[in-house]
RODO-2510 file (C-alpha; in nm, 4 decimals, decimal comma):
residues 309
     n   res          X          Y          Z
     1     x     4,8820    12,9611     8,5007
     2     x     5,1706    13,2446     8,5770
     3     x     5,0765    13,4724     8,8872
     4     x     5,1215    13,8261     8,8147
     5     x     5,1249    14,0485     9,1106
     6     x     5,1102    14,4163     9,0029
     7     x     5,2411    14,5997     9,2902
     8     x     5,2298    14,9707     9,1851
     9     x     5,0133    15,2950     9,3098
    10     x     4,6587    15,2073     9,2760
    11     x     4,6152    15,5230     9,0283
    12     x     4,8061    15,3233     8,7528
    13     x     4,5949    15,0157     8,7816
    14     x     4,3822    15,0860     8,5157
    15     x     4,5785    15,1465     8,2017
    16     x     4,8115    14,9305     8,3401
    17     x     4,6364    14,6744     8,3711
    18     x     4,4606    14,6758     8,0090
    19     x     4,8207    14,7197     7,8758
    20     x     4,9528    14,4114     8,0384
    21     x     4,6871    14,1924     7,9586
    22     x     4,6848    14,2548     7,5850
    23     x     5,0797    14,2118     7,5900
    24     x     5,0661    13,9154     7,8363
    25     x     4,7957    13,7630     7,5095
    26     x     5,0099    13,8437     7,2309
    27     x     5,3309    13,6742     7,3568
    28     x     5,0858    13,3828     7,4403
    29     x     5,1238    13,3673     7,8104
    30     x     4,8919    13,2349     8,0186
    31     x     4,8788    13,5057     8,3108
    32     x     4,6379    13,5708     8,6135
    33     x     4,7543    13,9215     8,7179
    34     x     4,6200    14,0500     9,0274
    35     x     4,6605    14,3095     9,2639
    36     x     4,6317    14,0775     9,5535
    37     x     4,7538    13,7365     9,6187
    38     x     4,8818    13,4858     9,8790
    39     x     5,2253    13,5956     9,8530
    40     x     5,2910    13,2022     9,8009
    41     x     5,1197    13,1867     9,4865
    42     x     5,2991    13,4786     9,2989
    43     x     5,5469    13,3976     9,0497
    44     x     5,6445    13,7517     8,9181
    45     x     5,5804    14,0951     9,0582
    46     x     5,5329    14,4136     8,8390
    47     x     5,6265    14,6922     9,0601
    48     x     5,6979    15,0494     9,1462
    49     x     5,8896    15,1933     9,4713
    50     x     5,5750    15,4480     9,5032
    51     x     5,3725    15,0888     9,5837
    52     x     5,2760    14,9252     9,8877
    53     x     5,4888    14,6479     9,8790
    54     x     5,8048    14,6744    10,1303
    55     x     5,8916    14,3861    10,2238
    56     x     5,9443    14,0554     9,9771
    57     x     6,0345    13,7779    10,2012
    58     x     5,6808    13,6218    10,2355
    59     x     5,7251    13,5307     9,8104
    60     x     5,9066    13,2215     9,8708
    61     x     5,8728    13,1387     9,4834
    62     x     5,9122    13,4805     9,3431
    63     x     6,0804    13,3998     9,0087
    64     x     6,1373    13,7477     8,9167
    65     x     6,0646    14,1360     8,9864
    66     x     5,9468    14,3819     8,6718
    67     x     6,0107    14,7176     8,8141
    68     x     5,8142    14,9881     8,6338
    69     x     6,0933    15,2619     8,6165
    70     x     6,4217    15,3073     8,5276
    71     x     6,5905    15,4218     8,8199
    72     x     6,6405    15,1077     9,0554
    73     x     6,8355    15,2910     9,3536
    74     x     6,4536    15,2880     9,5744
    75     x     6,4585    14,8901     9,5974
    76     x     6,8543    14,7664     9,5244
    77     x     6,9051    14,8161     9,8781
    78     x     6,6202    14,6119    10,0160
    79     x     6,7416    14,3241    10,1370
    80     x     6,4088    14,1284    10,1611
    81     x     6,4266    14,1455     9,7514
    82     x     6,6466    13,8136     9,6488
    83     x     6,4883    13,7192     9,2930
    84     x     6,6123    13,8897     9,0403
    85     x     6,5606    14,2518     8,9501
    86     x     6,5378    14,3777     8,6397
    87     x     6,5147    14,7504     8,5449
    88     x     6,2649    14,9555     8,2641
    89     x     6,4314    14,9664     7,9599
    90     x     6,2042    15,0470     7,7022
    91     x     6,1691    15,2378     7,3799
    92     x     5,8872    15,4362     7,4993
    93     x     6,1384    15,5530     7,7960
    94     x     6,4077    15,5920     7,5365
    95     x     6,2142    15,7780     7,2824
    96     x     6,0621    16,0021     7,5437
    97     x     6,4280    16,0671     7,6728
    98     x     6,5650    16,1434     7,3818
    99     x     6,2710    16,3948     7,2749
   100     x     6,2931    16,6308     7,6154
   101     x     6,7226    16,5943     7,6071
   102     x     6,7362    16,6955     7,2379
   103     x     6,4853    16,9695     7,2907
   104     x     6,6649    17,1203     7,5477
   105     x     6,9917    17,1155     7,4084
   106     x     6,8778    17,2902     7,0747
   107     x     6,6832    17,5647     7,3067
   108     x     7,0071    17,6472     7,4739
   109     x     7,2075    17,5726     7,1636
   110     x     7,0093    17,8393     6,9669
   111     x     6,9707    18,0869     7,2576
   112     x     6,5904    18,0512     7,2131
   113     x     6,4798    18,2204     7,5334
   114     x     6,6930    18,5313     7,3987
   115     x     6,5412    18,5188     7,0626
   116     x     6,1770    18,4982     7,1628
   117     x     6,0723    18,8574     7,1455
   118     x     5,8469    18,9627     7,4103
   119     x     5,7997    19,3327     7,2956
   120     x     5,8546    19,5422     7,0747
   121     x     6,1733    19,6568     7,2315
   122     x     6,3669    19,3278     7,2600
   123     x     6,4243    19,3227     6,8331
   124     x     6,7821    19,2088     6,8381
   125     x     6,9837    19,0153     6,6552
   126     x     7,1277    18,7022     6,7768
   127     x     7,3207    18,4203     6,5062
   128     x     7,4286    18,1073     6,7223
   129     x     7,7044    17,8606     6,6232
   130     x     7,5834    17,5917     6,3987
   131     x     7,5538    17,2416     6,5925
   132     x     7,8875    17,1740     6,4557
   133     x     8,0520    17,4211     6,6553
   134     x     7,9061    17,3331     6,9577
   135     x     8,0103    17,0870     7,2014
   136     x     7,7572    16,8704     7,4421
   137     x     7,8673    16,6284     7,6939
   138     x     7,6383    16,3467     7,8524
   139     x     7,7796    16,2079     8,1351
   140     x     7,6295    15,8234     8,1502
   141     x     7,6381    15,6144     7,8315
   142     x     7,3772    15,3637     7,9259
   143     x     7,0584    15,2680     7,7367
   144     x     6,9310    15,6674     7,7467
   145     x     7,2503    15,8366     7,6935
   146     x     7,3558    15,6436     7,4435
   147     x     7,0264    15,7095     7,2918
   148     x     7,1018    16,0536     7,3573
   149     x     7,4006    16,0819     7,2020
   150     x     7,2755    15,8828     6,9064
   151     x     7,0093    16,1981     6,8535
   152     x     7,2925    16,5146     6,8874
   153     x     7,5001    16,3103     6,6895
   154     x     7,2663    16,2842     6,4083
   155     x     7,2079    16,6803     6,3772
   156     x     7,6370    16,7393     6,4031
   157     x     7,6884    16,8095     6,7722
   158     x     8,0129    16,7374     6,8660
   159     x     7,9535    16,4785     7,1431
   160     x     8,1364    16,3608     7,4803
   161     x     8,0038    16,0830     7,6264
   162     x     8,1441    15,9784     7,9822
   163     x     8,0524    15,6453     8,1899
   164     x     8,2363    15,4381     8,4277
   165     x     8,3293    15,1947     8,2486
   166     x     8,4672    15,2402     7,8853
   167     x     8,2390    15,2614     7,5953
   168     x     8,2858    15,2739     7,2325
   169     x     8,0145    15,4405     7,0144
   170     x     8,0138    15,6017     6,6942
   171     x     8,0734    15,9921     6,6562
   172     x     8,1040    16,0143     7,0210
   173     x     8,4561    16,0517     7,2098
   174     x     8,4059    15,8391     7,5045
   175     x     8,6233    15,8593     7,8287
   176     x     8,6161    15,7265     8,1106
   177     x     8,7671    15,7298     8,4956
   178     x     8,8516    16,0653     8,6829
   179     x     9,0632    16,1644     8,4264
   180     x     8,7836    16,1105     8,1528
   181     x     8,5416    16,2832     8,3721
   182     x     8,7629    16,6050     8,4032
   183     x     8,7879    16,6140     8,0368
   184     x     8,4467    16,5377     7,9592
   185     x     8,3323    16,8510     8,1510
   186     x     8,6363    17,1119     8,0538
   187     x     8,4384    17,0017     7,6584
   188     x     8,0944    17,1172     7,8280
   189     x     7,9690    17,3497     7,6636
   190     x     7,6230    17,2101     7,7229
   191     x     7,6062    16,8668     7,9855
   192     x     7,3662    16,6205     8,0242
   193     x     7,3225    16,4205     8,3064
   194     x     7,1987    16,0366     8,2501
   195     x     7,3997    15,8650     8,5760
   196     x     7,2296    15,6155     8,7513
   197     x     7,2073    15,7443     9,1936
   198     x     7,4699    15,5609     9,3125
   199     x     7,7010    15,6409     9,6098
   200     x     7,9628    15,6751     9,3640
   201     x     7,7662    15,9450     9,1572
   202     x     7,6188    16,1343     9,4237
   203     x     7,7145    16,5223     9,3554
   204     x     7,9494    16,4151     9,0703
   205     x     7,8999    16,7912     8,9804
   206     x     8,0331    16,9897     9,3076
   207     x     8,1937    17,3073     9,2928
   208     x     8,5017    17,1584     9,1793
   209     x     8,3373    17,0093     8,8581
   210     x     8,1090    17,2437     8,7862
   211     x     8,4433    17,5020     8,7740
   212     x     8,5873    17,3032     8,5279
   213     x     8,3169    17,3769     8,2953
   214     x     8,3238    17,6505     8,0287
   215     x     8,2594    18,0025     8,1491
   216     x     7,8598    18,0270     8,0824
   217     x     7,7670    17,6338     7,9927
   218     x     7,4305    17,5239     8,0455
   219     x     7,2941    17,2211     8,2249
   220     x     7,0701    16,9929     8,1727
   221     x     6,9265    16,7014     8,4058
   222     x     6,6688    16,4743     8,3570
   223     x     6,8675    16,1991     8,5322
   224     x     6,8628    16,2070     8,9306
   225     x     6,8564    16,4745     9,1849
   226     x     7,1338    16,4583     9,3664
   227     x     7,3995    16,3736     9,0955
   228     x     7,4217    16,7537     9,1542
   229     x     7,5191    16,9832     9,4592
   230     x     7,2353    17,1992     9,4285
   231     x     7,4183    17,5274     9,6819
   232     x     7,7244    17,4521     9,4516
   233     x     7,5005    17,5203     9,1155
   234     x     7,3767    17,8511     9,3057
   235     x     7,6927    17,9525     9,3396
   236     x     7,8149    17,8480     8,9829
   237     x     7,5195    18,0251     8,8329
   238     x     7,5725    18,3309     9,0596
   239     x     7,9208    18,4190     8,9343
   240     x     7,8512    18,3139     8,5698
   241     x     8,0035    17,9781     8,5266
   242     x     7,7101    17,8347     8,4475
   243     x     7,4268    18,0454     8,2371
   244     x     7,1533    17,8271     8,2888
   245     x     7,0656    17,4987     8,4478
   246     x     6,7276    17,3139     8,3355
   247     x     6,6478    17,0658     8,5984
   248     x     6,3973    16,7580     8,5967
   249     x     6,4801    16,5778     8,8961
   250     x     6,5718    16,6773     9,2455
   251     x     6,6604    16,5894     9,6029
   252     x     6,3359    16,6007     9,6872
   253     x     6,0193    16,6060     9,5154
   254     x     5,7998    16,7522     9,4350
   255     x     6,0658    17,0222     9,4816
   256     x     5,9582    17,2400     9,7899
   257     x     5,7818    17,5662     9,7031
   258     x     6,0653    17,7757     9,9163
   259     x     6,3392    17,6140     9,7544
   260     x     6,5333    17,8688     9,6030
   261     x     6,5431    17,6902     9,2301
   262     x     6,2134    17,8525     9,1629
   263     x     6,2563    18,1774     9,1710
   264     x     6,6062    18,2177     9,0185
   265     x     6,6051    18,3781     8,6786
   266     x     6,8846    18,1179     8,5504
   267     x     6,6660    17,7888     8,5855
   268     x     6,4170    17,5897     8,4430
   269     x     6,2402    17,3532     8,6707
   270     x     6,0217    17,0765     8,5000
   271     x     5,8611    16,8020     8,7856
   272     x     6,0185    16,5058     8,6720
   273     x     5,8771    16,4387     8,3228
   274     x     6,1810    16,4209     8,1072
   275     x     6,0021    16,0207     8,0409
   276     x     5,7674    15,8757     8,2322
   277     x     5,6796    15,5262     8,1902
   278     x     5,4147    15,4595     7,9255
   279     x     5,1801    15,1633     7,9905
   280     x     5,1585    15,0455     7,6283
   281     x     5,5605    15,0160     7,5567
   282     x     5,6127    14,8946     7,8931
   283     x     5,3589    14,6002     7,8849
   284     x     5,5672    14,4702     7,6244
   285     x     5,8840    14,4312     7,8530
   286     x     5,7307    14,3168     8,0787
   287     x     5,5495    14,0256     7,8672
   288     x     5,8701    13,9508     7,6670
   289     x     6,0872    13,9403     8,0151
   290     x     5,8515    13,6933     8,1567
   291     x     5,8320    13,5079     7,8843
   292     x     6,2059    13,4599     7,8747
   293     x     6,1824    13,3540     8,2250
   294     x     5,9550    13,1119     8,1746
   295     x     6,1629    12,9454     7,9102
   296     x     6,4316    12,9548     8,0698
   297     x     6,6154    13,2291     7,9615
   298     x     6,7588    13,5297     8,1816
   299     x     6,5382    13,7962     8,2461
   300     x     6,6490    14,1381     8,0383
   301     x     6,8366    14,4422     8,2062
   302     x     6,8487    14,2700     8,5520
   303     x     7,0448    14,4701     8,8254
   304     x     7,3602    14,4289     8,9017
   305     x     7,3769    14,4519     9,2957
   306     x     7,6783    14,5390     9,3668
   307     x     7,7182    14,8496     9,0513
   308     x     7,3752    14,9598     9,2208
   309     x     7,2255    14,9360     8,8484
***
């Protein structure tokens, strides 16, 4: 029998649970999942930074750690955690990404918050470029933004994609580097972040970046708060660089009700549910990653300490 610790907010326990279960009898695992245990008994814990658990050392035979989201940069740190980590990579994550990127880009691709008339004296005319005219740049080419990029690609965008390390996809130019970075953004037109929170990543877009940008681009970011510096996107939006920033994710959250972000004219602030975790696609990582331990095999999308991801 496999011990299953599901160490997530109470609130999830429920359709959690029922998810896991019917995924843990499908791949024909023999699991007792619990939400308490003698931390000597547990062989894999399901879990989510929002959760109780802190501190890992008392699982001596922890085999391996399921985290729940995506994002990873709550627990790399935590130096209690030796088993290995692995990350949420799931199509319900990816299809949900894809859907709130995509929508965004075509809403300030085809100027749709001009075009919705809201009396009878805002009838104007307004013809935007065709997607083929239009360049979008998403800076991180992992599992999302590639996924991402896949999408745009598909209805003719003419798509940048920029990660750390070199990629090669189709219909996208990929850079990468400083020098790929500064390019990637000069092609802005529209930019979506998908970076993991690293130390290297932190405020990627500062006022210098954000300058480099076409005069009126729009931003969009459902990836993490602070890959931007949010006085520098004031500015930037003040003076017209930037025309609009639509923002998922932020420094802190929920985002506080005197932060300036919510009254500016210029953004769209959404609390954080560009993709949220869905039990049913989840459970089926989760199942399939155990099962690979358990046979043996390396656990999928497991951290890499020292990248931070």
């Amino acid at each position: 029998m496999i011990t299953v610790l599901f160490a997530a907010p109470d609130r999830d326990w429920d359709e959690f649970s029922q998810a896991l279960r019917a995924a843990f009898a499908a791949a024909e695992l023999e699991v007792d999942l619990v939400r308490e245990a003698d931390p000597l008994d547990v062989d894999y814990i399901v879990y989510a930074p929002t959760g109780w658990l802190k501190d890992f050392a008392p699982y001596t035979g922890l085999k391996g750690v399921q985290s729940l989201w995506a994002g990873v940069e709550k627990i790399v740190g935590n130096e209690t955690l030796q088993a290995p980590l692995a990350r949420m990579v799931d199509f319900g994550l990816r299809e949900g990404m894809v859907e709130y990127c995509v929508g965004h880009v075509l809403r300030h691709h085809l100027g749709m918050d001009l075009d919705i008339c809201r009396s009878d004296t805002n009838w104007a005319v307004h013809v935007p470029p065709l997607a083929r005219d239009r360049s979008v740049t998403i800076l991180g080419l992992g599992a999302l933004g590639a996924a991402v990029a896949e999408a745009l690609v598909a209805l003719n965008f003419k798509v940048t994609g920029w990660s750390r390390r070199q990629k090669d996809q189709a219909g996208v130019r990929c850079l990468a580097g400083q020098e790929g970075l500064d390019e990637a953004l000069q092609a802005g037109e529209i930019v979506v972040l998908l970076l993991p929170q690293t130390p290297e990543t932190d405020n990627v877009l500062d006022a210098k970046r954000l300058a480099l940008l076409p005069a009126g681009a729009c931003i969009i970011n459902p990836g993490r708060g602070p890959l931007i510096d949010d006085d520098a996107l004031l500015a930037a939006l003040g003076r017209g660089q930037v025309a609009h920033a639509t923002l998922d994710v932020f420094r802190v959250e929920p985002l506080p009700k005197d932060h300036p972000f919510w009254a500016h004219p210029q953004v769209t602030v959404t609390p954080h549910i560009a993709s949220d975790t869905r039990p049913a696609s989840a459970a089926r990582l989760v199942a399939d990653n155990i099962g690979r331990s358990e046979a043996g095999l390396p656990m999928l999308h497991v951290v890499d300490r020292g990248a931070g991801y």
